[in-house]
N, C-alpha and C positions, 0 to 999 in steps of 0.2 A: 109655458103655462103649466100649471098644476093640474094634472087628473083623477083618478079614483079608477080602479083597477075592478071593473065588475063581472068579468067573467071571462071564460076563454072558446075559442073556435080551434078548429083544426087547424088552422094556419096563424095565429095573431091572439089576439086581445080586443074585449069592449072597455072602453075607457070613459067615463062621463070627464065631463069639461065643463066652465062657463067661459060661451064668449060675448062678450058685449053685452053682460046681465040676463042672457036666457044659457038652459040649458042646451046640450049637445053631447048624441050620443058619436063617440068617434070610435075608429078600427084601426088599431096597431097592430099594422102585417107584420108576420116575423123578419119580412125582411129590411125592416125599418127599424128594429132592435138590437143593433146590432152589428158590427162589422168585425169578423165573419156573421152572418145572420144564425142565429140559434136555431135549433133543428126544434123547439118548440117553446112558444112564449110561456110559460111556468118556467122554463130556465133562469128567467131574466127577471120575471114580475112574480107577483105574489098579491092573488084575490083581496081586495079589501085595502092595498096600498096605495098611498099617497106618494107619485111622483111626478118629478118635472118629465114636461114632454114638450116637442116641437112641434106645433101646428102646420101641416103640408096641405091641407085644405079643406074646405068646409063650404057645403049647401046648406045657404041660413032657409032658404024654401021648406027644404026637409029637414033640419035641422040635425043635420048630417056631416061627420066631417072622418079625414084619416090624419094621425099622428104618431109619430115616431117617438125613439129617446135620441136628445140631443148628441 
């Protein structure tokens, strides 16, 4: 699925997503970026970018989920 690159954490990335017509904010760990995993997601991504990502799971409750790059 397609994300949006909205900010970054000391370990990963915030990524907005739609799944199933609502939003979802998800968490791309660095170590999900990656193999070797990046010693920090701005290696990999870039704020404000549109890319493909793998959905690894998602709380539609909290509308919560984590994602990787494929």
């Amino acid at each position: 699925m397609d994300g949006t690159v909205r900010s970054f954490t000391s370990h990963g990335a915030v990524v907005d997503v739609r799944v199933n017509g609502a939003d979802v904010e998800c968490y791309a760990p660095t170590a999900l970026l990656g193999d070797p995993a990046p010693a920090r997601a701005r290696e990999v991504l870039t704020r404000g970018e549109v890319r493909r990502f793998r959905l690894i799971s998602v709380d539609p409750v909290r509308r919560i989920g984590e994602v990787g790059l494929p």
